[in-house]
N, C-alpha and C positions, 0 to 999 in steps of 0.2 A: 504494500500500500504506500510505502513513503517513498518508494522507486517510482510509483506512478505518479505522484505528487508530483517529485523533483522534475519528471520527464515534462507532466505539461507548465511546469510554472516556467523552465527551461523554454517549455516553447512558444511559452506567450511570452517571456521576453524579447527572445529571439524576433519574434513576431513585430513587438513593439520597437525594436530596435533598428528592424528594415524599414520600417512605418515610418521612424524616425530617420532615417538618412534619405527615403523617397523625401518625406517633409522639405527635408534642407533642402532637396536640390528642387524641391517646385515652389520653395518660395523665394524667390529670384529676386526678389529688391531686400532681403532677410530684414524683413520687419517683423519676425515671429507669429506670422499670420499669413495663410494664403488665399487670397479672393478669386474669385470666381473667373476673372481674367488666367490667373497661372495657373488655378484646379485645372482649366481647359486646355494646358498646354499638357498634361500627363492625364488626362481624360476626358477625350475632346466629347460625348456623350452627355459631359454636365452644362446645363440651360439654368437661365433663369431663374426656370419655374422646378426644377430641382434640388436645384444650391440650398433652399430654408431649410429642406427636410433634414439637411446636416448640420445645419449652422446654428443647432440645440440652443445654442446659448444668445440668438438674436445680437449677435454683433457685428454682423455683416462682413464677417472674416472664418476662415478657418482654422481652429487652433490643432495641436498632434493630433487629439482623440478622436475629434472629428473629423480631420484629416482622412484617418484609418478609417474612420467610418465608410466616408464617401468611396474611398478607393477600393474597398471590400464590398462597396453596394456592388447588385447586378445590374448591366444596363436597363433603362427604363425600354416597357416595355414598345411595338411600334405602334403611333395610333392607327386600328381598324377605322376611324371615320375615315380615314381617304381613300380606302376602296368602298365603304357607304356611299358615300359623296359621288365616288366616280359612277356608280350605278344607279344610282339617284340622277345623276346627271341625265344621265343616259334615259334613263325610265321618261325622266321632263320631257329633253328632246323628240323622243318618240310620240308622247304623250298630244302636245303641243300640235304636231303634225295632223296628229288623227282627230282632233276638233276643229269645226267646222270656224272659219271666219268669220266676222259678223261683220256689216257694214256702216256706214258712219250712220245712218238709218236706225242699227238695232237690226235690220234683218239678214238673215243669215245668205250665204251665197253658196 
């Protein structure tokens, strides 16, 4: 039991200590904090509308732990509305076609 201990506290070190040298090298102006701008240079996947969900502590930066966080997330997934959309499109177009015109009148032609 204290064999398995040591192996995983070894390797959450380990772990946090890769976390930490990715850290340094992605925050590129080393103000102890990585934004959203240099996340995107070692994870080009992070938007926007992704960055809060790491940035736990609302200060509009990345500290180590969250760091780990974000680079341990799995890509977000792809949005299915734009093949919705694209067949949606499609349905309109068709749609559109097969109704009848009306004229400046109101009556149909």
């Amino acid at each position: 039991m204290k064999r398995f201990t040591l192996v995983a506290a070894s390797a959450t070190l380990a772990a946090f200590a890769a976390s930490a040298g990715d850290f340094s090298a992605a925050d590129v102006n080393q103000d102890g904090v990585v934004s959203l701008l240099e996340l995107r240079d070692v994870k080009p996947d992070a938007t926007a509308a992704t960055f809060p969900l790491f940035d736990t502590d609302r200060s509009g930066a990345l500290d180590v732990e969250e760091f780990a966080a974000a680079i341990d997330a799995p890509p977000p997934p792809k949005p299915e509305f734009e093949e919705i959309e694209r067949e949606r499109a499609s349905t309109t177009a068709t749609t559109r076609r097969s109704q009848p015109t009306v004229s400046r009148r109101g009556y149909g032609s």
